[in-house]
N, C-alpha and C positions, 0 to 999 in steps of 0.2 A: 504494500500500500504506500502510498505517496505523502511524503510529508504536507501537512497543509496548513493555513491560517486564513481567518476569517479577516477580512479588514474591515474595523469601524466605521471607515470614512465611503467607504464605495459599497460595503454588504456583500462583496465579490468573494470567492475564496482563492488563497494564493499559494502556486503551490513552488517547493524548491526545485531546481534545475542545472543541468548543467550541457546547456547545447552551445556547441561551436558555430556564430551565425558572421557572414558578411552584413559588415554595415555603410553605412555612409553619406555625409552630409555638408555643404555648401560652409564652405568659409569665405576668409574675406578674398579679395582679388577676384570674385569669378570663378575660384577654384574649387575641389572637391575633394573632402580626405576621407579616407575610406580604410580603413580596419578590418580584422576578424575581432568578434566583441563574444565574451562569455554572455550565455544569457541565464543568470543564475536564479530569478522568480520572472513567474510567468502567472496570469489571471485570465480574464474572458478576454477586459478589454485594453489588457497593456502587457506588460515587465521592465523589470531588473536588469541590463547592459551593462558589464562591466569593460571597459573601455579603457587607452591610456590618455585619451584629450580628451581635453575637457569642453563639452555644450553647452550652452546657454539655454536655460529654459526658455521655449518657444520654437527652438530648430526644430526644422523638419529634416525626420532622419530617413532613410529609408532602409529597409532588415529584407537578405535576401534568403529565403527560407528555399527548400529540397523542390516546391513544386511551385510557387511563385515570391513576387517582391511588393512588399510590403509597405505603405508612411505611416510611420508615426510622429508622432510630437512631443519634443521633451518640456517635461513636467518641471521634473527637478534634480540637478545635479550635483553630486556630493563628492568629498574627495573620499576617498579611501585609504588604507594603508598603502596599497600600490595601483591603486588604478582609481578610475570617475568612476562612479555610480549612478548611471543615466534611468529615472524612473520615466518610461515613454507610455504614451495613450496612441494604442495601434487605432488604425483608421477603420479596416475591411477586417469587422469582425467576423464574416464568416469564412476569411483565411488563414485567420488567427486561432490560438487555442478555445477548444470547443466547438470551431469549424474544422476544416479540412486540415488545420497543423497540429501537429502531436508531437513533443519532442521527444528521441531518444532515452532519453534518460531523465527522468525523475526522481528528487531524491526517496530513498527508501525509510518507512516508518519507523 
């Protein structure tokens, strides 16, 4: 079974993770930086990115998942000991977890 937590603020449940996703989002100059980001929680309508740059809440990110490519929107971003903590609100929830994506690996209860 899958570790989980209820969040207060959304009523959503969130569950741990640990999938390897391409990401990637517009900085300054016209340009675009683009990572492999841990995706370490995951919910209906968002997750957890751990990253090593840091985003502004408000980017638009885009997450490229096994069977398509996803926006979302950063919420809120936190440093970590060694990496961002990007909290994103995916757009196309039925590509998203609970639609058509399932990560690999979730953590175990």
């Amino acid at each position: 079974m899958a570790s989980a937590r209820l969040s207060i603020v959304t009523g959503e449940t969130h569950y741990s993770c640990a999938e390897l996703v391409e990401v990637a989002w517009p900085v300054a100059d016209d340009d675009t930086y683009s990572e492999f980001a841990i995706l370490a929680e995951i919910w209906t309508h968002g997750g957890v990115l751990l990253v090593e740059e840091e985003a502004a809440p408000g980017t638009l990110i885009h997450i490229s998942l096994p069977h398509a490519q996803v926006t979302g929107t950063v919420r809120h971003c936190h440093r970590e000991r060694c990496s961002y903590a990007l909290e994103v609100v995916v757009d196309a929830a039925d590509e998203w977890f609970g639609g058509r994506y399932r990560p690999a690996v979730l953590a175990a209860g």
